[in-house]
C-alpha positions, -999 to 999 in steps of 0.1 A, spaced: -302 -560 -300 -280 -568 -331 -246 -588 -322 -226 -613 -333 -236 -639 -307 -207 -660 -316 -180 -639 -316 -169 -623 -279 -172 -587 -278 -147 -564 -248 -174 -532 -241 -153 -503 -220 -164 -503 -180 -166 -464 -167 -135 -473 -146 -116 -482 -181 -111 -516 -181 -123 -538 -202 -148 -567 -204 -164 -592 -221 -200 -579 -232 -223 -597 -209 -264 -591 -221 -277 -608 -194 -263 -573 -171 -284 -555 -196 -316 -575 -190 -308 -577 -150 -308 -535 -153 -340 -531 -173 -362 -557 -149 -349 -541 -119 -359 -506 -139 -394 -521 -143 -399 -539 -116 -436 -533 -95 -447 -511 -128 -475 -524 -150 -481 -520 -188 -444 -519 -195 -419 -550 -211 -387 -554 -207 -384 -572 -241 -395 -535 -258 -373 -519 -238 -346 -544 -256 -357 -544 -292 -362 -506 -291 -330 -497 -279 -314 -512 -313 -277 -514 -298 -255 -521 -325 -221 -535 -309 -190 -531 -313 -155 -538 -305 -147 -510 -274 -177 -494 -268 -187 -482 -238 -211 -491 -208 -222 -457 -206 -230 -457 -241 -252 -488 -242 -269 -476 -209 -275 -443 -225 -289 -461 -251 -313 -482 -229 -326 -451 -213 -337 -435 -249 -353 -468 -252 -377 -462 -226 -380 -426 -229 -391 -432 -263 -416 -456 -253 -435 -435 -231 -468 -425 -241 -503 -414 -227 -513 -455 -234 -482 -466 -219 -474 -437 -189 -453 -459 -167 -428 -459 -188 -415 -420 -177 -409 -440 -141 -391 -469 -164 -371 -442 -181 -366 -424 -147 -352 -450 -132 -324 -462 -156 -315 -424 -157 -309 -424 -120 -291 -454 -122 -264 -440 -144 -262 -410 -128 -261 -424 -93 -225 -441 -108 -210 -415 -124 -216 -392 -94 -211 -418 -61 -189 -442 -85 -215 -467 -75 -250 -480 -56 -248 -464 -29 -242 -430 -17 -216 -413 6 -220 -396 35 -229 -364 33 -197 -350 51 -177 -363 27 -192 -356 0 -202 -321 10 -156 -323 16 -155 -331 -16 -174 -311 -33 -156 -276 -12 -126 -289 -23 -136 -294 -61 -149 -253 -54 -186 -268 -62 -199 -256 -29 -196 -230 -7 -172 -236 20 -193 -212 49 -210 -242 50 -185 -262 70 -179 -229 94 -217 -228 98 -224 -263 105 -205 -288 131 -195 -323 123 -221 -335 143 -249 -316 130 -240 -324 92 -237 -361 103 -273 -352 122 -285 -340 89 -268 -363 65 -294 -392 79 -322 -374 72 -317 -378 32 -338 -402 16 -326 -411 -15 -351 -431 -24 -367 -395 -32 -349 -396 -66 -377 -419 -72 -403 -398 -75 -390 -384 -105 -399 -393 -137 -379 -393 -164 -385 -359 -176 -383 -345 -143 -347 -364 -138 -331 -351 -173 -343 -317 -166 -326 -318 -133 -295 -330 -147 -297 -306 -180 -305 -269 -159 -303 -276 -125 -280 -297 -106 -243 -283 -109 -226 -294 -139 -192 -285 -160 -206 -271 -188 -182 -279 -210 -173 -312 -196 -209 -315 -187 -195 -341 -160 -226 -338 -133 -218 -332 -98 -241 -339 -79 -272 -363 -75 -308 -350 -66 -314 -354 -26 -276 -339 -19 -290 -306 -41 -319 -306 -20 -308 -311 14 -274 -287 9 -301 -257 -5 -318 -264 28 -288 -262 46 -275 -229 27 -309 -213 38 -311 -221 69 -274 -216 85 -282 -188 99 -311 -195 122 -303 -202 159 -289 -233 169 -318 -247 188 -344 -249 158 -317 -249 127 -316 -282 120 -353 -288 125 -361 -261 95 -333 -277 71 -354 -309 78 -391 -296 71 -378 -275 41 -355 -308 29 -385 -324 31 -411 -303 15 -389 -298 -17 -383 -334 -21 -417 -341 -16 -425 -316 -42 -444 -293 -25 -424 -264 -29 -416 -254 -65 -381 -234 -66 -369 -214 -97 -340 -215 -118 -320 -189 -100 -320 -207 -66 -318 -246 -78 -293 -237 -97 -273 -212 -71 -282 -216 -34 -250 -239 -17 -226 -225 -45 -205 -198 -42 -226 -175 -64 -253 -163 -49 -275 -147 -74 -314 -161 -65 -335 -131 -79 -354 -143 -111 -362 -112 -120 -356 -71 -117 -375 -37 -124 -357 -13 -133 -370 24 -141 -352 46 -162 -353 86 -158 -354 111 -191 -316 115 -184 -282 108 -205 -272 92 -168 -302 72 -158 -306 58 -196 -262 50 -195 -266 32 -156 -295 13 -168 -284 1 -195 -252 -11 -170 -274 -23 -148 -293 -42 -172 -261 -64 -183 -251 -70 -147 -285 -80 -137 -284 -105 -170 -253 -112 -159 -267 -122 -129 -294 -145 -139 -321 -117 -138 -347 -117 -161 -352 -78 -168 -383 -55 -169 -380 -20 -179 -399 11 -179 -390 34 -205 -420 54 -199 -403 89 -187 -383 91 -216 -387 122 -243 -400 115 -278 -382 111 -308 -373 147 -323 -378 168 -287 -351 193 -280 -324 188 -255 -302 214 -241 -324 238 -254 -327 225 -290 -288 221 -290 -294 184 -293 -326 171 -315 -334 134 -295 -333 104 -310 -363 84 -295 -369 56 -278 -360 30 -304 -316 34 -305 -321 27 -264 -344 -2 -268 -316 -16 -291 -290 -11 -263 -310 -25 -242 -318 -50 -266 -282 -60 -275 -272 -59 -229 -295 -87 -224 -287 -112 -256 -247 -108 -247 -246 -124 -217 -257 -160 -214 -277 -175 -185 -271 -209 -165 -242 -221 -201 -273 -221 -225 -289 -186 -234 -291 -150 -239 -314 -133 -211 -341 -115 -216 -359 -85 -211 -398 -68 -216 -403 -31 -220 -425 -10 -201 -446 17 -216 -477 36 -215 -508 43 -238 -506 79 -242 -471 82 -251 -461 102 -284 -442 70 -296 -466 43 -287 -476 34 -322 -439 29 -334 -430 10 -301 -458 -17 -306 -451 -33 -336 -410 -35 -327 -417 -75 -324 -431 -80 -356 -416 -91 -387 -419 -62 -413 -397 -38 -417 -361 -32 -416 -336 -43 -385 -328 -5 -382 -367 5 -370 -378 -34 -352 -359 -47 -320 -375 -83 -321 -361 -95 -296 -371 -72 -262 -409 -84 -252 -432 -49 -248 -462 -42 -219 -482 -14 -227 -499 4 -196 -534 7 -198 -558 26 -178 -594 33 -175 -596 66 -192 -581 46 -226 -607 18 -225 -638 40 -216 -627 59 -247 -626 34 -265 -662 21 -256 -674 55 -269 -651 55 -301 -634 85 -291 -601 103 -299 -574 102 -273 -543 121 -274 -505 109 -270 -479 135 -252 -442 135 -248 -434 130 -209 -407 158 -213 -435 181 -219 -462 171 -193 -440 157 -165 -474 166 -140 -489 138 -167 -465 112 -155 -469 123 -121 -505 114 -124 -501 84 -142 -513 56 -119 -531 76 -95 -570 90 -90 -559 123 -103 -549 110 -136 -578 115 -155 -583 151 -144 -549 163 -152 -551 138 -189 -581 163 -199 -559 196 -189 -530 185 -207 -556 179 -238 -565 215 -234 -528 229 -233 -509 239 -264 -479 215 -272 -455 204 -299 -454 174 -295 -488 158 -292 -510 140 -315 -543 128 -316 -555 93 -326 -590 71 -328 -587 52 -294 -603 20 -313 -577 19 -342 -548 22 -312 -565 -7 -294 -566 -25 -331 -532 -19 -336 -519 -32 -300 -540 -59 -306 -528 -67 -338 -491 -70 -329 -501 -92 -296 -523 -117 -318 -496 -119 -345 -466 -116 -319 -483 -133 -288 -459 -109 -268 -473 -80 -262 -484 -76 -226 -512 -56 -209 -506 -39 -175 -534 -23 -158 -517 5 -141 -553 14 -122 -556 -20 -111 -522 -24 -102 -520 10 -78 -557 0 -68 -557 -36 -54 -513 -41 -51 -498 -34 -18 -481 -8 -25 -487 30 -10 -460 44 -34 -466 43 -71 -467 13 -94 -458 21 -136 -446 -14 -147 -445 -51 -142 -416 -75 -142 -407 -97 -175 -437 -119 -174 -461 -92 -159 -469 -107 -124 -446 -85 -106 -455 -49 -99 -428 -29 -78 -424 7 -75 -390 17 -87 -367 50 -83 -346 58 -115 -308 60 -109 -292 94 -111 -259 71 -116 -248 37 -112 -243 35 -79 -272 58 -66 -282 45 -33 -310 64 -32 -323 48 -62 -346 14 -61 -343 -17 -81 -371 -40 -72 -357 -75 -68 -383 -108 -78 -375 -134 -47 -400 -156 -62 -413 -196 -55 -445 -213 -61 -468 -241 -39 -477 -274 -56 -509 -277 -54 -514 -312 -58 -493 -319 -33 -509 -300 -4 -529 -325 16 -548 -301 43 -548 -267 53 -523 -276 83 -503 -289 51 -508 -256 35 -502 -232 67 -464 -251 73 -456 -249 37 -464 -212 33 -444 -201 60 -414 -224 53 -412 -206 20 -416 -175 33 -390 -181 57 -368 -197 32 -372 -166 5 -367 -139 40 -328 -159 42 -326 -158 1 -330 -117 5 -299 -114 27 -281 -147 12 -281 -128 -24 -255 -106 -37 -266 -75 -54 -252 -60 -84 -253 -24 -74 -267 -5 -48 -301 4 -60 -311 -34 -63 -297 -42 -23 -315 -10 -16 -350 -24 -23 -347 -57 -16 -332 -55 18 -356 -19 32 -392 -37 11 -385 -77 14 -410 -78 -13 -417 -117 -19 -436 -134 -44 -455 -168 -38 -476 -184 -60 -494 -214 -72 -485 -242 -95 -506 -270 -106 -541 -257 -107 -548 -278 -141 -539 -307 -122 -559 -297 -91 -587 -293 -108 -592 -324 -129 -584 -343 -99 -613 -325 -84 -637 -332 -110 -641 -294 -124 -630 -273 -150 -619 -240 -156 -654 -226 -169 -672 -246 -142 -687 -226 -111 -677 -257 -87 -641 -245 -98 -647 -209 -88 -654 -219 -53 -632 -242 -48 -604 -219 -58 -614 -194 -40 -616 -214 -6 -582 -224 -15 -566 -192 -22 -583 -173 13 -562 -198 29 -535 -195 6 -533 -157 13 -540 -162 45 -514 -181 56 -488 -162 38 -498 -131 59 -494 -147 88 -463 -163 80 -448 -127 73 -465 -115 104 -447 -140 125 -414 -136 112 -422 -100 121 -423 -106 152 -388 -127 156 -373 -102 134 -386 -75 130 -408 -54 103 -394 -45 69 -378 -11 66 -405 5 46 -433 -14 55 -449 20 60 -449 25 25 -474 -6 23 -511 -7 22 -513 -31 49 -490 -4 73 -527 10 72 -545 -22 82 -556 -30 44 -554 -66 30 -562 -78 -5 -602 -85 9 -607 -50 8 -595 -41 -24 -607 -63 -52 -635 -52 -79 -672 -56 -69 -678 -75 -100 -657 -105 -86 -684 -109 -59 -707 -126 -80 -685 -151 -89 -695 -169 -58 -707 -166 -28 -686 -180 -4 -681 -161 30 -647 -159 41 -634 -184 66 -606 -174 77 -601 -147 112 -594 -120 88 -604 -89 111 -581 -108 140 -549 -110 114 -558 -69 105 -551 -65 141 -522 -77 146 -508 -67 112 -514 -32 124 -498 -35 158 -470 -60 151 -465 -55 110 -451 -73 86 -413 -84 75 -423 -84 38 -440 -59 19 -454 -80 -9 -461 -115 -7 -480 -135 -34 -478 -131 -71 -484 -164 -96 -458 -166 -122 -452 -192 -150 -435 -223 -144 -426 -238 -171 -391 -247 -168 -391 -258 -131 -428 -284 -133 -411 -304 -154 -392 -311 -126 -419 -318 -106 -443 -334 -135 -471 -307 -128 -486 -285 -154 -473 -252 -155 -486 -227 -129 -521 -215 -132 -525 -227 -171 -552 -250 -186 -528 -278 -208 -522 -280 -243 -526 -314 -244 -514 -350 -223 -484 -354 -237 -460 -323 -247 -420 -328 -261 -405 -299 -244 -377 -289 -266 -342 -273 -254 -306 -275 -264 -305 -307 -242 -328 -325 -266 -364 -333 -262 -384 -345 -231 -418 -361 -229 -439 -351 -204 -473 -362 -192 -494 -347 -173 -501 -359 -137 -532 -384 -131 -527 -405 -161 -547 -435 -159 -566 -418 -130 -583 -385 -135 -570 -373 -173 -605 -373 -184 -611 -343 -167 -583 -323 -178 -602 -289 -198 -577 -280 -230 -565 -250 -236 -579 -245 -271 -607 -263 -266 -622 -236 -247 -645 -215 -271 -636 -181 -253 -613 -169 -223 -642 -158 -205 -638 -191 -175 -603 -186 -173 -602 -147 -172 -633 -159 -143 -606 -181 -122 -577 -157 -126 -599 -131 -111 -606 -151 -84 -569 -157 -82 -564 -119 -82 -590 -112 -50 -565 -127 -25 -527 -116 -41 -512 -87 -34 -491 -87 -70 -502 -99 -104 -502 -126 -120 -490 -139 -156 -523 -143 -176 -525 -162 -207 -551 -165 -229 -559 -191 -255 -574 -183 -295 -581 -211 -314 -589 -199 -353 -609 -230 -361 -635 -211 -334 -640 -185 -357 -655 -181 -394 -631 -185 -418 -603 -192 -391 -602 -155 -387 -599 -141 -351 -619 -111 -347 -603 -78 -332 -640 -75 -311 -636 -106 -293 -602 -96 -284 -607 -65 -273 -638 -74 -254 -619 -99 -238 -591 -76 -228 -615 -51 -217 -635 -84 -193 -601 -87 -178 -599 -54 -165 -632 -51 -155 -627 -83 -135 -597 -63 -116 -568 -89 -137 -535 -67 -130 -522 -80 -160 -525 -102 -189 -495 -123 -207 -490 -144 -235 -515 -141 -265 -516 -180 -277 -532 -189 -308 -538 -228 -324 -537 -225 -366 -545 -264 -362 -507 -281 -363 -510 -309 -340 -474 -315 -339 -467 -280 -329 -495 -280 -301 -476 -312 -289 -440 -297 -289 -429 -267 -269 -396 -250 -272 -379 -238 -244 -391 -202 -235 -378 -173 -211 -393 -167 -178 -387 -158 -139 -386 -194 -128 -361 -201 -155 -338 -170 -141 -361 -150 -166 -390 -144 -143 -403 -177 -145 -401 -207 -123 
């Protein structure tokens, strides 16, 4: 520190009053900070925070400057420091929000925060006096402990509420947690209310529950807007195209990260009104659509997003592809919409042979669309060949594949939805054509004739994710699956809709989606890797359980509440689970026998059925494990230390194990192919009964002359399918920049209110 010993400097107190600058404060702060952690020195933690004094400045300020300090010493050599950092953050927020050490009660606080309109005031009409007092002593705030300091600034940056233009934080870790319990749980009866707000207060403090965006952010305010995603279907009319595109700035709007399946609509140049009208394509919609989701921000910081639906034998395929890229003119790209092309088994058998497949317009074949995603597809595909049309065009199936390959190596954001795969092993008994955002939601959709068509459907994403790491038996595992499906069943009729179609679906299907978080983590600390067959097995032991008990979660809320609307509409209305519906080339991945009472669970399913129509799906969570200092979903990491960068600044974060187990991490781009990871997502995909949001790794010092070959690629796209993978993601690629592996910039997804967690 750099002062003037001999001259008496007044710093400014948060109260403002004045003092004389006392160091010794300072170093009482920063050994309390690293008190019972080793490897770290309160003398760095001094020198490195370079204070430069002067005459009025502020507490705050020199405490910020303390906590960059130690956030700047934190390294894979020197991990403690995160907990260091952590602390000293908590420390100043602890005083800004309680005014000092220790916290109110929560019935005062909870007062306070009604009366500043922070929460929502059906609290204190669904709750007595005594129960919040009841409730208020099970917080343990000692919880904010468990942070580290990445997982604290991301909480105060995105999640806990905040005046964004003030950005005066409201609000201190354990209050967030236990009021979202609260919210959740208010309407349950009276005799087990309060025990569920504990166990779900308790399993999200303890991490084993990972929440997204939407809810963190929402659930105890007065906007309820949870969903992290929607599906929306658009019909080949001026109505449907005009109330989508409405309903696709609402549901921005609304947090929604959008998915959208512009697969019915007419090519560029068909007729409408009998030739009166010549169309205009695809493209001008996509840039409406385009344009909806970047004018409304999300959570004070961003544009939403959105990822096009569309499918391989459509006339405009070839100029829909390449949108992302950056040739060409702004008039024919729209960069900024992410694009999933449906795939199907009559596309990659064709291409095997190096045949010729032919694109229609839907207007023309509307028995084609029809088909698409059912076993009569590829009959009425080879009619529709056969039948004389204007528009329709023939092309090499292999330089198609190239050229969607192409764009997703050079964009990384193309997606891949197996429409077979998705109608074949989802849940669904009515048709599947698209995926959410980030590709691991598949829900049937019914185009609006109009805005408020109530016949129409909207699928909703009520998403959340299981930690793991944290999981500590399968007892562990059984109460935390069904306290998140009971939490998510409240979200559904907690959330307000933005137009009919969306309430429609979400309250008649109560499609959830559950996944997992972690696995990176899980599996170093298990001593296996993502190519290793121990891995396989041990997944797969894992999520039978997994699956399991989310089943029987859904069945048991069934019977308290009652089955879903249109649970007929599901696969398992007919007594089929997941088990009977994955590919036969999964079986040789390993042998395992099931262990859980599968045939029992049929039973009852059948007799009693079940409150949600969907249940699992494993989506990216890259926003919300920093939060919880686990690597992101199902993902192999880039490396043990990544700077995630946002408009809040940059955060270092470790991965978990440090000093423990980090020597059996696998690295993304270490692995030569995708071949083991494509392996444990399929065993992933055997017990959901959604997708999941597959990435795949390319690193071009693999290859000779750091080129990536189109084979590999499209042998490994065509593995996936083979191996029954829904769909597949993000397309990452390493050119070697070490700095960029290391640094991530903040990215869209449905946990994020984007689709990610």
């Amino acid at each position: 520190m750099t002062t003037p010993m001999t001259k008496q400097i007044l710093v400014k107190k948060r109260n403002g009053k004045s003092e004389k600058f006392d160091i010794s404060k300072i170093s009482r702060v920063i050994e309390w900070a690293i008190n019972g952690y080793t490897g770290v020195n309160a003398n760095d933690i001094e020198i490195n925070a370079n204070i430069s004094l002067h005459e009025g400045i502020s507490t705050r300020e020199i405490h910020k400057l303390i906590i960059e300090s130690a956030a700047n010493l934190i390294s894979v050599e020197n991990p403690n420091y995160q907990y260091v950092a952590g602390r000293l953050l908590n420390y100043q927020l602890r005083k800004e929000v309680w005014g000092g050490k220790h916290p109110p009660r929560l019935k005062d606080f909870l007062h306070v925060g009604i009366k500043k309109k922070i929460y929502d005031p059906v609290l204190l009409e669904k709750y007595t006096e005594d129960e919040i007092n009841k409730i208020g002593e099970d917080i343990d705030h000692d919880r904010d402990y468990l942070f580290t300091y990445a997982g604290i600034k991301q909480l105060c940056d995105k999640y806990l509420i905040r005046d964004r233009v003030s950005s005066i934080i409201h609000e201190t870790p354990q209050f967030a947690y236990m009021l979202i319990s609260m919210t959740a749980f208010m309407n349950y009866p009276e005799e087990n209310r309060l025990d569920y707000v504990r166990k779900f207060y308790n399993s999200i403090s303890k991490h084993k529950i990972n929440l997204p965006t939407p809810v963190m952010a929402g659930v105890r305010t007065t906007s309820r807007n949870y969903a992290s995603c929607c599906l929306i279907g658009v019909d080949d009319t001026r109505e449907s195209i005009t109330s989508s595109a409405t309903a696709v700035s609402m549901a921005t709007a609304n947090r929604c990260g959008i998915g959208i399946d512009v697969s019915r609509i007419r090519a560029v140049g068909s007729p409408v009104k009998n030739g009166e009208v010549v169309h205009t394509g695809l493209i001008p919609f996509l840039k409406i659509y385009e344009a909806s989701v970047k004018a409304w921000q999300q959570n004070g910081l961003r544009g939403g997003s959105a990822t096009c639906n569309l499918q391989w034998w459509h006339y405009e395929i070839e100029d829909i592809v390449v949108l992302k890229n950056n040739a060409g003119t702004d008039d024919n790209r729209v960069r900024k919409l992410d694009y999933t092309v449906g795939m199907s088994k009559m596309f990659y058998e064709r291409v095997q042979k190096n045949e010729d497949v032919t694109l229609f317009s839907p207007h023309e074949v509307p028995e084609l669309y029809q088909a698409w995603g059912t076993p009569q597809f590829d009959k009425v595909y080879r009619e529709c060949e056969n039948r004389r049309l204007k528009f329709k065009k023939r092309i090499n199936a292999r330089k198609l594949f190239s050229t969607i390959i192409k764009e997703r190596v050079e964009t990384g954001r193309i997606y891949i939805l197996n429409v077979d795969s998705a109608n074949e092993h989802g849940a669904w008994l009515d048709k599947v054509t698209m995926s959410n955002l980030c590709t691991e939601v598949i829900h049937p959709t019914i185009p609006m004739r109009d805005y408020h068509d109530s016949d129409a459907e909207i699928g909703m994403c009520i998403l959340s994710a299981i930690n793991m790491l944290e999981i500590k038996s399968w007892s562990d595992l059984e109460k935390t699956c069904d306290l998140t499906v009971r939490f998510l069943d409240e979200i559904i009729d907690l959330q307000d809709y933005f137009n009919p179609a969306a309430k429609n679906f979400a309250s008649k299907r109560r499609s959830l989606g559950v996944g997992i978080t972690n696995l990176a983590a899980f599996l170093a600390k298990n001593e296996v890797q993502y190519d290793d067959d121990k891995a396989l097995t041990l997944l797969d032991e894992w999520m039978e359980h997994f699956q399991f008990y989310l089943l029987n979660a859904s069945l048991q809320l069934s019977k308290e509440k009652g089955r879903c609307e249109k649970f007929s509409h599901t696969k398992y209305s007919q007594g089929v689970l997941p088990i009977d519906t994955f590919k036969d080339s999964v079986k040789n991945l390993t042998r395992r026998k099931f262990a859980c009472d599968w045939e029992n669970l049929r039973k009852e399913i059948k007799e009693h059925g079940l409150r949600h129509s969907t249940l699992s799906s494993c989506m990216p969570c890259e926003s919300s494990s920093v939060i919880q200092s686990s690597t992101n979903g199902v993902e192999p990491i880039r490396s043990l230390i990544t700077y995630k960068m946002s408009k809040m600044g940059k955060l270092p974060v470790l991965v978990p194990g440090i000093g423990k187990f980090e020597k059996n991490y696998q690295f993304a781009y270490d692995m030569r192919n995708n071949k083991g990871l494509i392996n444990i997502n399929a065993i992933i995909q055997k017990y959901l009964d959604m997708a999941i949001s597959t990435n795949v790794y390319y690193n071009y010092s693999h290859y000779e002359n750091h080129v990536l070959p189109d084979a590999l690629v499209m042998k490994e796209l065509m593995y996936a399918y083979s191996m029954g993978l829904i769909s597949l993601y993000y397309n990452n690629t390493d050119d070697g920049d070490k700095e960029q592996l290391m640094t991530q910039k903040e990215d869209r997804d449905c946990s994020s209110g984007a689709c990610k967690l």
